[in-house]
N, CA, C and O atoms as a GROMACS GRO file, in nm:
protein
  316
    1UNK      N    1   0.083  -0.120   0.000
    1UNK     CA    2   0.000   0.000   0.000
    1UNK      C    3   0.087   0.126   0.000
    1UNK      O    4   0.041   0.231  -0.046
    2UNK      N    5   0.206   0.119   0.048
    2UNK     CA    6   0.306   0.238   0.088
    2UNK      C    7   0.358   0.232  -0.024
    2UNK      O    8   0.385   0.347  -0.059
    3UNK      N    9   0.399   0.127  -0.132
    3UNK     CA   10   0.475   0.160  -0.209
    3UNK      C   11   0.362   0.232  -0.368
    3UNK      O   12   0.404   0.301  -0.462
    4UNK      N   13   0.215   0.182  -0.345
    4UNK     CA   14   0.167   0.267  -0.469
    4UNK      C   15   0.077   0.384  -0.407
    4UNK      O   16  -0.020   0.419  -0.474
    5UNK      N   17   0.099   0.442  -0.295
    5UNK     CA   18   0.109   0.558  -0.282
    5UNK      C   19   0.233   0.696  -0.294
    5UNK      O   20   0.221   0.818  -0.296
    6UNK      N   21   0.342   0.607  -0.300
    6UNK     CA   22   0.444   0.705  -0.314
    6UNK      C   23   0.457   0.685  -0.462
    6UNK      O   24   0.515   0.774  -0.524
    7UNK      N   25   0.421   0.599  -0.515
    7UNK     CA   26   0.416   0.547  -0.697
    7UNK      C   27   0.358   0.684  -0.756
    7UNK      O   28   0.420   0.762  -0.828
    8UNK      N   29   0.179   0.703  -0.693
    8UNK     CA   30   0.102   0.788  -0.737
    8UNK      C   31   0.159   0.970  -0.709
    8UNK      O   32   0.138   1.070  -0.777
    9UNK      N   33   0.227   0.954  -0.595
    9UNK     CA   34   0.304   1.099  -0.568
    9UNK      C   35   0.391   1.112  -0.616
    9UNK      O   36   0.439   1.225  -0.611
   10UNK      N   37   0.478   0.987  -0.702
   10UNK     CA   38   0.565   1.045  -0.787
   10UNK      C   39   0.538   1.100  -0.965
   10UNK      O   40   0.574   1.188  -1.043
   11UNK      N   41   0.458   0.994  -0.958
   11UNK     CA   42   0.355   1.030  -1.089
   11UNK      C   43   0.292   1.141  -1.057
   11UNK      O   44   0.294   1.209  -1.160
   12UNK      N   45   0.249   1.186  -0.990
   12UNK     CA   46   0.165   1.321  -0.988
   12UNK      C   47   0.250   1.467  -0.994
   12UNK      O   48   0.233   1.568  -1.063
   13UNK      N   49   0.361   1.428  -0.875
   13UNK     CA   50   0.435   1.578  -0.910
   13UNK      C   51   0.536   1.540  -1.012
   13UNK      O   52   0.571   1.638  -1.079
   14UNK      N   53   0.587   1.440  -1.042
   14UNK     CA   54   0.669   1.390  -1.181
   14UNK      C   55   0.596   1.503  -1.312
   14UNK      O   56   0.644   1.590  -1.386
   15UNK      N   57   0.529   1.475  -1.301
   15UNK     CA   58   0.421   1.535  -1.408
   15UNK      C   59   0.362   1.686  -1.444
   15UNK      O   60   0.291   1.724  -1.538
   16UNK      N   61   0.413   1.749  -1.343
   16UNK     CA   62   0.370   1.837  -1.295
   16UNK      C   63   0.399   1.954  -1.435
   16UNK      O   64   0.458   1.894  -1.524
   17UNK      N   65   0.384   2.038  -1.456
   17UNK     CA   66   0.395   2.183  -1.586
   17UNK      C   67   0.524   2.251  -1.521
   17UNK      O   68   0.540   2.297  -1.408
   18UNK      N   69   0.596   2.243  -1.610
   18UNK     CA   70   0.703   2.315  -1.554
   18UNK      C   71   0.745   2.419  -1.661
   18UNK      O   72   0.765   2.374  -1.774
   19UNK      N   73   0.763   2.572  -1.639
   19UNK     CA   74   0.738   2.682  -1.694
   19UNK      C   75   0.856   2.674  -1.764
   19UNK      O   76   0.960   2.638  -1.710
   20UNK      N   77   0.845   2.711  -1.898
   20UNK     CA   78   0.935   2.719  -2.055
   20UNK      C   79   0.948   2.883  -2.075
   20UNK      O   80   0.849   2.943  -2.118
   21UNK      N   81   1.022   2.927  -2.055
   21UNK     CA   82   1.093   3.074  -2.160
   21UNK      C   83   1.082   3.072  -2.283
   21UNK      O   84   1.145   3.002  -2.361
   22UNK      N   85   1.001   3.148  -2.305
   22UNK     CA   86   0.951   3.200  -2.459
   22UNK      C   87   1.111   3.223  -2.508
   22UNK      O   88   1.151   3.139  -2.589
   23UNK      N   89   1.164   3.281  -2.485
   23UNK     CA   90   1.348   3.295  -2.534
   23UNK      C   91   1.431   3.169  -2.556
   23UNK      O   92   1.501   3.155  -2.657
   24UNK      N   93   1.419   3.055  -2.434
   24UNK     CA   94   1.488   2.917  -2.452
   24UNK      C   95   1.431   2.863  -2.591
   24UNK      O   96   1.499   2.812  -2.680
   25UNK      N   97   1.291   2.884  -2.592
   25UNK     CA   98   1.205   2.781  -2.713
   25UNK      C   99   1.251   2.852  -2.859
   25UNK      O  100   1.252   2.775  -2.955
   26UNK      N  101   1.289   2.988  -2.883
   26UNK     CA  102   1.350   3.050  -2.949
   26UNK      C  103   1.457   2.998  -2.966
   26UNK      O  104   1.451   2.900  -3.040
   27UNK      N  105   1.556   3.022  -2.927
   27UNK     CA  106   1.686   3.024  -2.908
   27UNK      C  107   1.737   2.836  -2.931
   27UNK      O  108   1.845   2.808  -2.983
   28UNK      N  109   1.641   2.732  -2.885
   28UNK     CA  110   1.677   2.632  -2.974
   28UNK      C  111   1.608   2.648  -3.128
   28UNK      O  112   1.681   2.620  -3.223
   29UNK      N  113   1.488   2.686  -3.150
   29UNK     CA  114   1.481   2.712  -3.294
   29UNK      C  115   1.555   2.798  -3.357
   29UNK      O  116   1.507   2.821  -3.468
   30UNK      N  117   1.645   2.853  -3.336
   30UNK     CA  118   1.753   2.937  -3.414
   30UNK      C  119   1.857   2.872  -3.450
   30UNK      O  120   1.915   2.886  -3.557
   31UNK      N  121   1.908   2.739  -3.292
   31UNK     CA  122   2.027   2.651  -3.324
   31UNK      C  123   2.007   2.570  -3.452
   31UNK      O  124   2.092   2.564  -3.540
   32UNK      N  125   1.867   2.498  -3.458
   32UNK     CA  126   1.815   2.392  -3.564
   32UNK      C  127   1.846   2.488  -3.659
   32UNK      O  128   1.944   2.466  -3.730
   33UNK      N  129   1.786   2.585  -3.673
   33UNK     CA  130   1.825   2.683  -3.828
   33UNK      C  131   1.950   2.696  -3.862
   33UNK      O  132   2.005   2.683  -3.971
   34UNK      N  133   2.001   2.732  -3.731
   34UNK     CA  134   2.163   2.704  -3.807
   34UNK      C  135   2.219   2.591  -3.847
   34UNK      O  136   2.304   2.575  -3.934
   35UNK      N  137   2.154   2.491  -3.760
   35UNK     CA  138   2.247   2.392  -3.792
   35UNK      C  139   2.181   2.335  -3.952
   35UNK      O  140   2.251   2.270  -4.030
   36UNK      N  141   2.060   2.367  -3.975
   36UNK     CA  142   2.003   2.320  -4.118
   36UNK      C  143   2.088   2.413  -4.226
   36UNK      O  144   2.158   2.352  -4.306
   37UNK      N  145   2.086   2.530  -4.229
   37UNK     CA  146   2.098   2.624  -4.316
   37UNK      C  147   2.295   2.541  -4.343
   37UNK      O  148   2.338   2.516  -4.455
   38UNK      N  149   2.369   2.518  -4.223
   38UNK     CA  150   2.465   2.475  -4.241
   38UNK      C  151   2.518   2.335  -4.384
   38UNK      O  152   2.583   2.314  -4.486
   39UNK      N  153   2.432   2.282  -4.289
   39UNK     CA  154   2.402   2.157  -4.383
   39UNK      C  155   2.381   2.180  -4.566
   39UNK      O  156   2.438   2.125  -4.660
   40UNK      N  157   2.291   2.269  -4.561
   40UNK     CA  158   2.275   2.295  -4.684
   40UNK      C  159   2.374   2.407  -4.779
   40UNK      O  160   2.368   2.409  -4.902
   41UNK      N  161   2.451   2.482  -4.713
   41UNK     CA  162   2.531   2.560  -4.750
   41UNK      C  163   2.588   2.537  -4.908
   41UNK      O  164   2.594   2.623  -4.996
   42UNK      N  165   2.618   2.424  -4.915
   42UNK     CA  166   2.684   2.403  -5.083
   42UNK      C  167   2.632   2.314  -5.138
   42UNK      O  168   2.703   2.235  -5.201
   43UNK      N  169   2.468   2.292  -5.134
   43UNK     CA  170   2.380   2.245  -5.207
   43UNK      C  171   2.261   2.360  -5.268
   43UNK      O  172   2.144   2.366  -5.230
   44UNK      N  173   2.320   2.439  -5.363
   44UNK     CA  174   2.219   2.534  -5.419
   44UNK      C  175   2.086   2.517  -5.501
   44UNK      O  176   2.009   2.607  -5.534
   45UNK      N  177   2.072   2.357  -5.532
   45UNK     CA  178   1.961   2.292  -5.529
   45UNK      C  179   1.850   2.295  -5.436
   45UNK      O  180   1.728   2.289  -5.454
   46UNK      N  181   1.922   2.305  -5.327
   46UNK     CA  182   1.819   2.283  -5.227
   46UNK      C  183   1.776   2.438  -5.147
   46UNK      O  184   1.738   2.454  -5.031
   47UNK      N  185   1.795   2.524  -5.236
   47UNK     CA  186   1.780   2.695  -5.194
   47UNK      C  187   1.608   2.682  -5.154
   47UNK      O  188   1.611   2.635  -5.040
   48UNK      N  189   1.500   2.695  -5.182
   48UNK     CA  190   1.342   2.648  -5.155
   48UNK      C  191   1.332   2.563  -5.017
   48UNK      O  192   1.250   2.602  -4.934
   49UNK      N  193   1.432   2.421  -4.984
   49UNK     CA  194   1.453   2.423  -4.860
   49UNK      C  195   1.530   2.543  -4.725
   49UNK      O  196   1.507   2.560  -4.606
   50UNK      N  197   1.608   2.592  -4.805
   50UNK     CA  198   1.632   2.712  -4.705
   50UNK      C  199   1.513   2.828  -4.657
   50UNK      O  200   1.487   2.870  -4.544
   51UNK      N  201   1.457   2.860  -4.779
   51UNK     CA  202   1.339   2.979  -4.772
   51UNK      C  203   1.244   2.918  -4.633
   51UNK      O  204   1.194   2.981  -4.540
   52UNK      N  205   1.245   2.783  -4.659
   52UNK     CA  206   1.135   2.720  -4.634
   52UNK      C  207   1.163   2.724  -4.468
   52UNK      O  208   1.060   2.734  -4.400
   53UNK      N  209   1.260   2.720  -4.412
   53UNK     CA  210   1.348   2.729  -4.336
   53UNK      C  211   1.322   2.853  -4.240
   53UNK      O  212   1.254   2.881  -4.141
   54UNK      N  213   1.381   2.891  -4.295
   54UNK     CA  214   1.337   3.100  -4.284
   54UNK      C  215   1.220   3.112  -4.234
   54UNK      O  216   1.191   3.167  -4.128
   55UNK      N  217   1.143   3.055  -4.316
   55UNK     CA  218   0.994   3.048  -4.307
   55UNK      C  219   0.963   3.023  -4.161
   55UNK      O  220   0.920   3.095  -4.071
   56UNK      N  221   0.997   2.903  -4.167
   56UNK     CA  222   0.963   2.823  -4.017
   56UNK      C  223   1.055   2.923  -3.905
   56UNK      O  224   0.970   2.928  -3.816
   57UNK      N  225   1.110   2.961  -3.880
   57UNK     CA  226   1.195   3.035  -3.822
   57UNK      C  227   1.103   3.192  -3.792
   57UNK      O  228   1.088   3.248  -3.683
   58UNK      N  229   1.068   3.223  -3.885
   58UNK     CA  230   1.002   3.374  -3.824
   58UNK      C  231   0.841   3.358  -3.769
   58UNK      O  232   0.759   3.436  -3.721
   59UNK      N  233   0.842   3.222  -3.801
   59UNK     CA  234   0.675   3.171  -3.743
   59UNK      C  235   0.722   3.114  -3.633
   59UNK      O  236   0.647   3.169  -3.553
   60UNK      N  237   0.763   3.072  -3.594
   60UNK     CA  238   0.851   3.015  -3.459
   60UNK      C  239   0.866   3.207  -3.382
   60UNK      O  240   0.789   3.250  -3.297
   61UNK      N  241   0.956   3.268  -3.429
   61UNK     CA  242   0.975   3.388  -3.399
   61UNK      C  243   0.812   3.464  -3.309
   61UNK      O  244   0.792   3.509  -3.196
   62UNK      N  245   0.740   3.449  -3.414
   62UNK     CA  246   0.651   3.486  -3.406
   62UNK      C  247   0.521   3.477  -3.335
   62UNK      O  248   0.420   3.547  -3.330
   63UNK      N  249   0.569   3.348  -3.275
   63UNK     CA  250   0.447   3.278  -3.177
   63UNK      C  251   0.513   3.247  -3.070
   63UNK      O  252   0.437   3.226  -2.976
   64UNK      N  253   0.688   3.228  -3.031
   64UNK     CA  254   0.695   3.250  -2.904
   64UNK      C  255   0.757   3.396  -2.839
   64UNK      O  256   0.775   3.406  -2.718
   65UNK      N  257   0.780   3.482  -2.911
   65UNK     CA  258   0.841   3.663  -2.842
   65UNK      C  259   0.737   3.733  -2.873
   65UNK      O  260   0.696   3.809  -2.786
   66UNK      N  261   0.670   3.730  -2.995
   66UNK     CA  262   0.545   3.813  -3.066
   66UNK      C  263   0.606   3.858  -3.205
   66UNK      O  264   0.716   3.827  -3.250
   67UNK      N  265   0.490   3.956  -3.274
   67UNK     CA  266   0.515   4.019  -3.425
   67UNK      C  267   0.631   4.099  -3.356
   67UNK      O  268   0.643   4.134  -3.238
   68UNK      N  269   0.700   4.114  -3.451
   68UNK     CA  270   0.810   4.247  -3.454
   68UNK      C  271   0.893   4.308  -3.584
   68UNK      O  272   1.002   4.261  -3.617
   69UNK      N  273   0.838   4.403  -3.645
   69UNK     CA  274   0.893   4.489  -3.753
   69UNK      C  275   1.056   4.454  -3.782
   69UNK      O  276   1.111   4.391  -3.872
   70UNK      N  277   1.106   4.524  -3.669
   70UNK     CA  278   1.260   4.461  -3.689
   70UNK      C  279   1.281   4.343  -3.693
   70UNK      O  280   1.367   4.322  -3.779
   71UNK      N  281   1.240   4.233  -3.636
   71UNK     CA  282   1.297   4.093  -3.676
   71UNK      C  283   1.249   4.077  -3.858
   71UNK      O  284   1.314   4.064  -3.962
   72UNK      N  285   1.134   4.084  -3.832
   72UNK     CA  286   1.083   4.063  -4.008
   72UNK      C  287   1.158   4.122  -4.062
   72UNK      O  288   1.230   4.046  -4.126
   73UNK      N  289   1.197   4.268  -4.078
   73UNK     CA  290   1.295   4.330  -4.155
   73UNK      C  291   1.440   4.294  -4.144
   73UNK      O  292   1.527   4.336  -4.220
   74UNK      N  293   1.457   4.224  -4.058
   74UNK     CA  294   1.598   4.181  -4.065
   74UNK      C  295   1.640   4.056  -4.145
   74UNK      O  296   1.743   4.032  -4.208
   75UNK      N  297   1.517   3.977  -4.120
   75UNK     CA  298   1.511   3.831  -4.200
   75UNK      C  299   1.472   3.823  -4.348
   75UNK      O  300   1.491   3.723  -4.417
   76UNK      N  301   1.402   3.962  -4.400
   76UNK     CA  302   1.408   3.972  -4.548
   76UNK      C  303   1.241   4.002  -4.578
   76UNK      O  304   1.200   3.997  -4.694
   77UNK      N  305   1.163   4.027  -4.482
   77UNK     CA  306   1.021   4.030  -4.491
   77UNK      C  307   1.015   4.182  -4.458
   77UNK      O  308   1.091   4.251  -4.389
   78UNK      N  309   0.878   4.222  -4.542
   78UNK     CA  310   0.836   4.383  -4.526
   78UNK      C  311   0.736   4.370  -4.395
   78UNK      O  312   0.663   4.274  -4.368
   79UNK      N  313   0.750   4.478  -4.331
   79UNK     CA  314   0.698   4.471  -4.153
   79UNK      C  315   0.570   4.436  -4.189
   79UNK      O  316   0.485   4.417  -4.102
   0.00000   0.00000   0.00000
């Protein structure tokens, strides 16, 4: 009995929501971009995978810091 009550209290706070930084969740989607964009560097075939890239990157941008004029304008998009 003692041992699937401490079972259920570990499962319960095990489980628990543990608060994410809008910046951390960023900041690994920037590493993946680099490390993709890397990858592809001297395959100019695959330029449409880069855009595509980009893409995902300012929508990522965009849903965890918010809209922002300067990022869009920095990444090649009109505000």
């Amino acid at each position: 009995m003692k041992t699937a009550i401490y079972l259920f209290l570990l499962i319960l706070f095990g489980c628990t929501p543990t608060s994410v930084s809008p910046g951390m969740t960023f900041l690994q989607s920037l590493n993946q971009y680099r490390q993709g964009v890397a990858q592809l560097e001297d395959k100019p075939e695959r330029w449409p995978d880069r855009q595509a890239m980009g893409e995902s990157l300012k929508t990522q941008y965009a849903y965890t810091i918010g809209p922002s004029a300067e990022f869009a304008q920095l990444v090649g998009s009109g505000p």
